[in-house]
N, CA, C and O atoms as a Tinker XYZ file with bonds, in Angstrom:
   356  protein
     1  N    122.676000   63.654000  113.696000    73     2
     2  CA   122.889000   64.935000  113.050000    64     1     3
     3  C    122.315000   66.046000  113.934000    63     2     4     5
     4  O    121.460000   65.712000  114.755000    81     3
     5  N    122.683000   67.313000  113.862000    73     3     6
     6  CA   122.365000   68.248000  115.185000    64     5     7
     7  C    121.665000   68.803000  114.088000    63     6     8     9
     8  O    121.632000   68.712000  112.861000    81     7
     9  N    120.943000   69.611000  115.314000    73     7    10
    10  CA   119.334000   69.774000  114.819000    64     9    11
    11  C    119.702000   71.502000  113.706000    63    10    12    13
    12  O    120.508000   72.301000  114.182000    81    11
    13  N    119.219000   71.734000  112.724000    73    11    14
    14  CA   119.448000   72.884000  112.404000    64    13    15
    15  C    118.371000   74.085000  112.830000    63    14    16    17
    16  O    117.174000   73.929000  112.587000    81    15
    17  N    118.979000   75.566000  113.627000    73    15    18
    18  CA   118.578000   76.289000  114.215000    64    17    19
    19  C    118.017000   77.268000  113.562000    63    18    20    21
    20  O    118.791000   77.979000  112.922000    81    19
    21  N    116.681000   77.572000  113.523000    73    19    22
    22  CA   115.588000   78.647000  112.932000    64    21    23
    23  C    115.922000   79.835000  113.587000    63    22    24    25
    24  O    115.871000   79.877000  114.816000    81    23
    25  N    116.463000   81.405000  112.522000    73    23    26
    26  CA   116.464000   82.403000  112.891000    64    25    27
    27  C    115.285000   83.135000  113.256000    63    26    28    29
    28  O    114.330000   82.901000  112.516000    81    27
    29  N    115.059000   84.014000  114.252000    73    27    30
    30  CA   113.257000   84.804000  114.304000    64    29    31
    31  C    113.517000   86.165000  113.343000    63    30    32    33
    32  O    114.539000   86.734000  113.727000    81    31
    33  N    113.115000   86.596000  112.621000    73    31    34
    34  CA   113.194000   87.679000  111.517000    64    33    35
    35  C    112.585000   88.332000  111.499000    63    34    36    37
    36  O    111.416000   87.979000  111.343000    81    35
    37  N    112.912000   89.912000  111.656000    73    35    38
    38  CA   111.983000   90.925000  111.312000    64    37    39
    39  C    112.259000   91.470000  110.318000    63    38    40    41
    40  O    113.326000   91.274000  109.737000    81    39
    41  N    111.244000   92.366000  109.865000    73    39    42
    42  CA   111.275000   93.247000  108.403000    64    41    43
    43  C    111.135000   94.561000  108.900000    63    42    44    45
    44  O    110.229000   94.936000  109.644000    81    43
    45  N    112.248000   95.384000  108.377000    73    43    46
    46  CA   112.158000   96.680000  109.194000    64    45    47
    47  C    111.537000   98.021000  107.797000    63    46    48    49
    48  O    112.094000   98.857000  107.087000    81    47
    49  N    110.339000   97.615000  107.984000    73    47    50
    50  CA   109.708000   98.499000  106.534000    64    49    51
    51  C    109.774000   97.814000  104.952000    63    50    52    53
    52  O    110.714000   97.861000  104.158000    81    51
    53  N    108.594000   97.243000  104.811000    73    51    54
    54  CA   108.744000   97.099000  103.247000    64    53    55
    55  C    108.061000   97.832000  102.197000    63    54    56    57
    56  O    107.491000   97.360000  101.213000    81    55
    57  N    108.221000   99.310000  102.605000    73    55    58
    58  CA   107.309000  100.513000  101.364000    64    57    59
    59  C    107.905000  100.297000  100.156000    63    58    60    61
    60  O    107.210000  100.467000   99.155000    81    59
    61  N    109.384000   99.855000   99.998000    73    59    62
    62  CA   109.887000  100.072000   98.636000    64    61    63
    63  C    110.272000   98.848000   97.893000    63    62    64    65
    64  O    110.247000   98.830000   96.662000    81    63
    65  N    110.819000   97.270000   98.990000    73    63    66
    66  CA   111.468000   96.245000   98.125000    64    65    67
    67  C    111.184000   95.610000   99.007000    63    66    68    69
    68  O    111.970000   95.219000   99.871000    81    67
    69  N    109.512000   95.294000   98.934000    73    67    70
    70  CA   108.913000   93.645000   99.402000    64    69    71
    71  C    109.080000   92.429000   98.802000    63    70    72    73
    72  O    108.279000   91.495000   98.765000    81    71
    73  N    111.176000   92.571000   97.909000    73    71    74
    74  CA   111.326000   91.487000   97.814000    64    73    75
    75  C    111.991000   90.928000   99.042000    63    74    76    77
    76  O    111.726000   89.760000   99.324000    81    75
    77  N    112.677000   91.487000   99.681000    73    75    78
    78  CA   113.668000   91.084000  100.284000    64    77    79
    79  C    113.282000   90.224000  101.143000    63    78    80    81
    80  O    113.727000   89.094000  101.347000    81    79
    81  N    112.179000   90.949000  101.808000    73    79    82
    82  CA   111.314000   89.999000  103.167000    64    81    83
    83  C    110.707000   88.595000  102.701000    63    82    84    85
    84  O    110.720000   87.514000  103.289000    81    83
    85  N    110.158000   88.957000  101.435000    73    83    86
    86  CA   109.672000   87.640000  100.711000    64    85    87
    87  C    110.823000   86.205000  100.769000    63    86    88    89
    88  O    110.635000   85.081000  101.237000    81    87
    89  N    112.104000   86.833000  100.051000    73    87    90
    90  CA   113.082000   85.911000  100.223000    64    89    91
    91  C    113.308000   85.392000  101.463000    63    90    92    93
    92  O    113.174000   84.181000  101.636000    81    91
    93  N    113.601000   86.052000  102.278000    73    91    94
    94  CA   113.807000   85.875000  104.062000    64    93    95
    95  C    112.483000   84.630000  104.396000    63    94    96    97
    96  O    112.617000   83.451000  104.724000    81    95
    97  N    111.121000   85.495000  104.146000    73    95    98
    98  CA   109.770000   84.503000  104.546000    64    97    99
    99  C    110.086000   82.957000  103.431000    63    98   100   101
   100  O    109.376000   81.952000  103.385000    81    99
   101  N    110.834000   83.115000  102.967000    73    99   102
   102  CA   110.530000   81.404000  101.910000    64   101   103
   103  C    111.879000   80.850000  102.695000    63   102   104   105
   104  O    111.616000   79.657000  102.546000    81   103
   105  N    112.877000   80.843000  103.275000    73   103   106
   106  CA   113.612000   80.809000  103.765000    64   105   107
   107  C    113.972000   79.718000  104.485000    63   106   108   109
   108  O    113.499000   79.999000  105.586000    81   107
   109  N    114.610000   78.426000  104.623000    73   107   110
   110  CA   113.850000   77.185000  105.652000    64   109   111
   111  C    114.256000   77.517000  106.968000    63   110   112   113
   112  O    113.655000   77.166000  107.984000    81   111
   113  N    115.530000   78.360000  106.921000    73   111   114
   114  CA   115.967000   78.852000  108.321000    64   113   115
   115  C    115.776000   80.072000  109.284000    63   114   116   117
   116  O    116.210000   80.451000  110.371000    81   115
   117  N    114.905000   80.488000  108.323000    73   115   118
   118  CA   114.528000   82.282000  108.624000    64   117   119
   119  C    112.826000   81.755000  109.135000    63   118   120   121
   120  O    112.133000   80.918000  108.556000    81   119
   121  N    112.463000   82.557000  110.403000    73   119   122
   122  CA   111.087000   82.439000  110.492000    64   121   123
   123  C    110.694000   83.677000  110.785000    63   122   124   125
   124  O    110.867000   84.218000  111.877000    81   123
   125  N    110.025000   84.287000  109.594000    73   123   126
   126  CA   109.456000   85.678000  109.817000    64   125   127
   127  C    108.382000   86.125000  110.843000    63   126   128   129
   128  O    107.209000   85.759000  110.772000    81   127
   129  N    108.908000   87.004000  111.870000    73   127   130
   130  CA   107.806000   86.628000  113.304000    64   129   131
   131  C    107.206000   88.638000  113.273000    63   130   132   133
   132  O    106.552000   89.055000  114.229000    81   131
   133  N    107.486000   89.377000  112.352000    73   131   134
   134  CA   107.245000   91.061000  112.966000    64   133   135
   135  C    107.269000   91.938000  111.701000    63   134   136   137
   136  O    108.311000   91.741000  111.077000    81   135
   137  N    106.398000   92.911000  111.074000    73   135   138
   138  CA   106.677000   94.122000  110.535000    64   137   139
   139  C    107.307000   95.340000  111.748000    63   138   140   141
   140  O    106.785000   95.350000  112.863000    81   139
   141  N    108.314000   96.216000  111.457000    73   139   142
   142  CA   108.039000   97.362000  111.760000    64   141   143
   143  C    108.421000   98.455000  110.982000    63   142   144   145
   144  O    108.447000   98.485000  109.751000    81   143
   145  N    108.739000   99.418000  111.810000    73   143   146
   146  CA   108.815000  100.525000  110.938000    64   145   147
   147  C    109.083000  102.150000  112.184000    63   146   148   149
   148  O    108.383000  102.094000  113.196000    81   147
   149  N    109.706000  103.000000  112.099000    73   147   150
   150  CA   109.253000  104.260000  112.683000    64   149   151
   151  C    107.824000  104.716000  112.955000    63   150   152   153
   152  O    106.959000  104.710000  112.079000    81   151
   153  N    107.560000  105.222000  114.559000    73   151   154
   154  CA   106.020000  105.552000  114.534000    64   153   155
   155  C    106.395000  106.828000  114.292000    63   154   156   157
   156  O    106.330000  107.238000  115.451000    81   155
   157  N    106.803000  107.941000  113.538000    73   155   158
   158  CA   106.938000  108.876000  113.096000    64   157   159
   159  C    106.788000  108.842000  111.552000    63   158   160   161
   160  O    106.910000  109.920000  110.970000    81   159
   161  N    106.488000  107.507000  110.679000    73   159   162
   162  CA   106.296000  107.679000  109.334000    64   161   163
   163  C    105.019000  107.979000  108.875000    63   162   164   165
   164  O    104.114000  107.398000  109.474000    81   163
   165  N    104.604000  108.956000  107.700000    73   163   166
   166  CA   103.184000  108.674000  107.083000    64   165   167
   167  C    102.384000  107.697000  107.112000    63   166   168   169
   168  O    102.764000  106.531000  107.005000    81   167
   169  N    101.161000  108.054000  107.263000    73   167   170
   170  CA   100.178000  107.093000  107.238000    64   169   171
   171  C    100.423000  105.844000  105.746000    63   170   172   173
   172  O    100.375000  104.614000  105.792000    81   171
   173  N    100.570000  106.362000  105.060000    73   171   174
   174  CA   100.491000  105.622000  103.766000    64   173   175
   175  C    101.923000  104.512000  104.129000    63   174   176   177
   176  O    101.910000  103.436000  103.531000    81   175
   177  N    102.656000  104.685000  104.720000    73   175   178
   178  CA   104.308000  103.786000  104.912000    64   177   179
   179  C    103.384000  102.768000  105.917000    63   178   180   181
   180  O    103.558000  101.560000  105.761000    81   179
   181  N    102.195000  103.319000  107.165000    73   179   182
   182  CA   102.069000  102.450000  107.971000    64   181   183
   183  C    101.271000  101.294000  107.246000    63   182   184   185
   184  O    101.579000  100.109000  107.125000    81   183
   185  N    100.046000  102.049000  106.754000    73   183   186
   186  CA    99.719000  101.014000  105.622000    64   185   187
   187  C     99.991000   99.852000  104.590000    63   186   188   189
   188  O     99.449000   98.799000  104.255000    81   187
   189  N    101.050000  100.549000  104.277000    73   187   190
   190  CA   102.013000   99.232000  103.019000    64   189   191
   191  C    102.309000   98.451000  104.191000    63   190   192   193
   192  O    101.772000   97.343000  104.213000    81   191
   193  N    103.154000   98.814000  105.332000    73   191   194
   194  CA   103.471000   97.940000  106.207000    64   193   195
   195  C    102.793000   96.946000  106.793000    63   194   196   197
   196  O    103.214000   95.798000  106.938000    81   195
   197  N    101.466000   97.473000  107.228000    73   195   198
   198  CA   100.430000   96.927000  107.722000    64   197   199
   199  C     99.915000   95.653000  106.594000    63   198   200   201
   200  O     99.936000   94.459000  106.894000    81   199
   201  N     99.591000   96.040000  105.638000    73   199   202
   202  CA    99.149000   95.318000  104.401000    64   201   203
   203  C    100.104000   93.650000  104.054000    63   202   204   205
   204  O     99.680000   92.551000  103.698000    81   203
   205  N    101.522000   94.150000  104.365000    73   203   206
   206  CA   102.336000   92.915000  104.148000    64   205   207
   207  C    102.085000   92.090000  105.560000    63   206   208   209
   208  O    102.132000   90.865000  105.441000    81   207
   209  N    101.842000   92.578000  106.795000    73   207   210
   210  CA   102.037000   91.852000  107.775000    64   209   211
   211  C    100.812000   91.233000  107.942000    63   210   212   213
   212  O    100.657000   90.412000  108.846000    81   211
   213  N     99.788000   91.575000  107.062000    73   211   214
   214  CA    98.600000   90.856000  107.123000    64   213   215
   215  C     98.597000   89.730000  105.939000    63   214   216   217
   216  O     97.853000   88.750000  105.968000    81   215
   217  N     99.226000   89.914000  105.233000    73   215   218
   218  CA    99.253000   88.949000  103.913000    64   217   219
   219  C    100.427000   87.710000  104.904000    63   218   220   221
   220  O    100.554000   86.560000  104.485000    81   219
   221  N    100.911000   88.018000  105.739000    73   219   222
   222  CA   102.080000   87.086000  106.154000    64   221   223
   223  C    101.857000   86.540000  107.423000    63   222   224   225
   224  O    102.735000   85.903000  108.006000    81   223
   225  N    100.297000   86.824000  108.084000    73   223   226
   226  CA   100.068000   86.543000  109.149000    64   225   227
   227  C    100.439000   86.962000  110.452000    63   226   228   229
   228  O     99.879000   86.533000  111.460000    81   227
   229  N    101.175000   87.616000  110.462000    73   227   230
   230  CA   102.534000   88.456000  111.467000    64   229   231
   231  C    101.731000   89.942000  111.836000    63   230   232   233
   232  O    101.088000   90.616000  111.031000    81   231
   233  N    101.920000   90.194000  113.034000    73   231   234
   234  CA   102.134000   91.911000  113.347000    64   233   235
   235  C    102.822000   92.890000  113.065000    63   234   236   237
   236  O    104.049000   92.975000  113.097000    81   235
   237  N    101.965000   93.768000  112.739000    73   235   238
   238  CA   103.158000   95.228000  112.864000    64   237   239
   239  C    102.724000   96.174000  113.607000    63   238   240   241
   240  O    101.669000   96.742000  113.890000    81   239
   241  N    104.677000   96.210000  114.041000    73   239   242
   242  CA   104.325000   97.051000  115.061000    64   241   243
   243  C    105.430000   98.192000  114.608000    63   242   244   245
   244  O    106.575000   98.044000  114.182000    81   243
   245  N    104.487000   99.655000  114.915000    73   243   246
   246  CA   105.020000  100.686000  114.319000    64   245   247
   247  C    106.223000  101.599000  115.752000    63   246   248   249
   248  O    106.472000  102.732000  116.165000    81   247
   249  N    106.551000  100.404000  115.962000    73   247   250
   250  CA   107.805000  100.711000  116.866000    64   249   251
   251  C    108.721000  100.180000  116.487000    63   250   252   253
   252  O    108.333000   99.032000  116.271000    81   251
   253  N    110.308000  100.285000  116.113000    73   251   254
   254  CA   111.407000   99.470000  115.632000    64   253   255
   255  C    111.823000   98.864000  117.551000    63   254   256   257
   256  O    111.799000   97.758000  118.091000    81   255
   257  N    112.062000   99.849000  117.894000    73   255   258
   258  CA   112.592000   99.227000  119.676000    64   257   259
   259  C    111.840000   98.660000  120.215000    63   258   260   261
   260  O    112.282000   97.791000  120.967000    81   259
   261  N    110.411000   98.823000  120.138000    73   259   262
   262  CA   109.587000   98.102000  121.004000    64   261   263
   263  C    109.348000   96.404000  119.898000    63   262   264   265
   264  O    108.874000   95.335000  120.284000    81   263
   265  N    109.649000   96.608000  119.119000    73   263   266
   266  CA   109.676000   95.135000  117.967000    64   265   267
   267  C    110.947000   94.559000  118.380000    63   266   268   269
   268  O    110.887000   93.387000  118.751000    81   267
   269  N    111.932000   95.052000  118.394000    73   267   270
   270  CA   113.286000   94.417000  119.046000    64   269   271
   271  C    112.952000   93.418000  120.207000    63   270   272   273
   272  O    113.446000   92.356000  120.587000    81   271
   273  N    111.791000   94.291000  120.652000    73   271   274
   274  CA   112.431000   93.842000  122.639000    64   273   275
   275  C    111.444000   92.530000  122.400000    63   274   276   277
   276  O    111.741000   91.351000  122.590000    81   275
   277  N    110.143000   93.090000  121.915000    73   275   278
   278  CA   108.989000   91.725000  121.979000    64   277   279
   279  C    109.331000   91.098000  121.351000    63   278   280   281
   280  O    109.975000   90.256000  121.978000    81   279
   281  N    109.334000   90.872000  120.168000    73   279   282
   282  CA   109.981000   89.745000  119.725000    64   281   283
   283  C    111.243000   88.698000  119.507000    63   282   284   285
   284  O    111.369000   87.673000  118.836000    81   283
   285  N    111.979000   89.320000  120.249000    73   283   286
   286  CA   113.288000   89.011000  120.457000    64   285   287
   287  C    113.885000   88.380000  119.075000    63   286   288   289
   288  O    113.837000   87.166000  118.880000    81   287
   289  N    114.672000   89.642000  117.754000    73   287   290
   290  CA   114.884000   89.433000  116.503000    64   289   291
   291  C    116.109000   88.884000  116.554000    63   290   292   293
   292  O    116.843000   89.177000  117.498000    81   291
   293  N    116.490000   88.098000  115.670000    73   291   294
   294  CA   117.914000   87.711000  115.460000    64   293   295
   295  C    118.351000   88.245000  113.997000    63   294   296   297
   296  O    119.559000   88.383000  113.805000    81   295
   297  N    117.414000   88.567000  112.911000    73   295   298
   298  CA   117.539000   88.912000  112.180000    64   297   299
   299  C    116.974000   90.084000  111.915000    63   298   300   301
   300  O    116.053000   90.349000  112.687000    81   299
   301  N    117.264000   91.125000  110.850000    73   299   302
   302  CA   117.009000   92.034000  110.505000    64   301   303
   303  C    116.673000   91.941000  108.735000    63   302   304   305
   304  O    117.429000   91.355000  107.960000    81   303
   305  N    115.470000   92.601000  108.336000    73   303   306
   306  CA   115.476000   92.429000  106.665000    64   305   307
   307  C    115.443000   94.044000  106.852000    63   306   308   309
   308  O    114.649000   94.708000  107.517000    81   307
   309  N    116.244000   94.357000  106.281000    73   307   310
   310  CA   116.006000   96.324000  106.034000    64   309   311
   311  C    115.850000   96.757000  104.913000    63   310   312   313
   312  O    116.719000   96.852000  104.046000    81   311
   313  N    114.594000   97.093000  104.826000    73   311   314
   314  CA   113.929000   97.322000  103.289000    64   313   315
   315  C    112.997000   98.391000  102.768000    63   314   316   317
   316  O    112.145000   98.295000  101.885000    81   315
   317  N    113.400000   99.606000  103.630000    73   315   318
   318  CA   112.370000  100.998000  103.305000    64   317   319
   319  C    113.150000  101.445000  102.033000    63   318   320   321
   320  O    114.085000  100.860000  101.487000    81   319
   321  N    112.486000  102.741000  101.652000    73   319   322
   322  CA   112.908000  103.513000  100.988000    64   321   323
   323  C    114.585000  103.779000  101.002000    63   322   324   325
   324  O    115.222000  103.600000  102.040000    81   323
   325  N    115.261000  104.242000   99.696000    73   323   326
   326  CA   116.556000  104.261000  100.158000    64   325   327
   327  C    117.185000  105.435000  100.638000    63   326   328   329
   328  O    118.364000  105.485000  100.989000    81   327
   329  N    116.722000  105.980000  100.644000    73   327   330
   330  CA   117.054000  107.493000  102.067000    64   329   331
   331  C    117.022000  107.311000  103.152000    63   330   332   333
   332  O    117.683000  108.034000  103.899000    81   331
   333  N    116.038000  106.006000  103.777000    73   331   334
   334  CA   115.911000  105.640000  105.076000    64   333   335
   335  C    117.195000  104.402000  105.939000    63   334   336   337
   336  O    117.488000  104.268000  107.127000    81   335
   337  N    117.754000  103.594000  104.517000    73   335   338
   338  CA   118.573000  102.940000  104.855000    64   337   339
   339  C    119.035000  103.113000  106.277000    63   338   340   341
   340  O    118.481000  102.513000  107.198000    81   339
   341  N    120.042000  103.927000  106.458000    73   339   342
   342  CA   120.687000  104.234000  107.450000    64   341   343
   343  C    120.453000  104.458000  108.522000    63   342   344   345
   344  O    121.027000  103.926000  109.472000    81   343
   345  N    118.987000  105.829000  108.652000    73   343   346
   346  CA   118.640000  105.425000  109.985000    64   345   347
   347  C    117.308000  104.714000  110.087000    63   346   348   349
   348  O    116.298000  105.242000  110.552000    81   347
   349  N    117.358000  103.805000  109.742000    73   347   350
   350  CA   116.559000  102.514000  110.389000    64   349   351
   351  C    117.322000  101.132000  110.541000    63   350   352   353
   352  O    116.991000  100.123000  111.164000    81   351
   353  N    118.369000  101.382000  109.830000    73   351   354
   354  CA   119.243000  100.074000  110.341000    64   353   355
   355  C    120.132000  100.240000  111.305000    63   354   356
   356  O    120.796000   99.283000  111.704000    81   355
């Protein structure tokens, strides 16, 4: 049987629906490896962010491009606020 292949997953902001990432992190094929987020957001967005990536063992990094490149994502969880949708995905 061929081997089944683990996605690397990032979470691109979870200020508003830290369900989504949750689902992704329980996941058998998803391996959650990054928070990020805009380094142009409030302190309080870096925080929530910060807060989940410590509960999940993972970094955040308050760069979306510089999280792309280091961690090399295959997945995306996009989960800020919903005004931000768009440009952060």
């Amino acid at each position: 049987m061929a081997e089944t292949k683990t996605f690397r997953a990032g979470v691109f902001s979870v200020v508003k629906h830290c369900y989504l990432p949750r689902a992704v992190s329980a996941h058998p094929r998803f391996e959650l490896v990054v928070v990020t987020d805009d380094v142009d957001q409030p302190d309080w967005v870096h925080e929530r962010n910060q807060k989940f990536a410590d509960e999940f063992g993972i970094p955040y990094v308050p760069d979306v491009a510089k999280a792309i490149a280091e961690y090399d994502l295959e997945i995306a969880a996009v989960s800020p606020e919903a005004e931000r949708h768009c440009d952060l995905a």
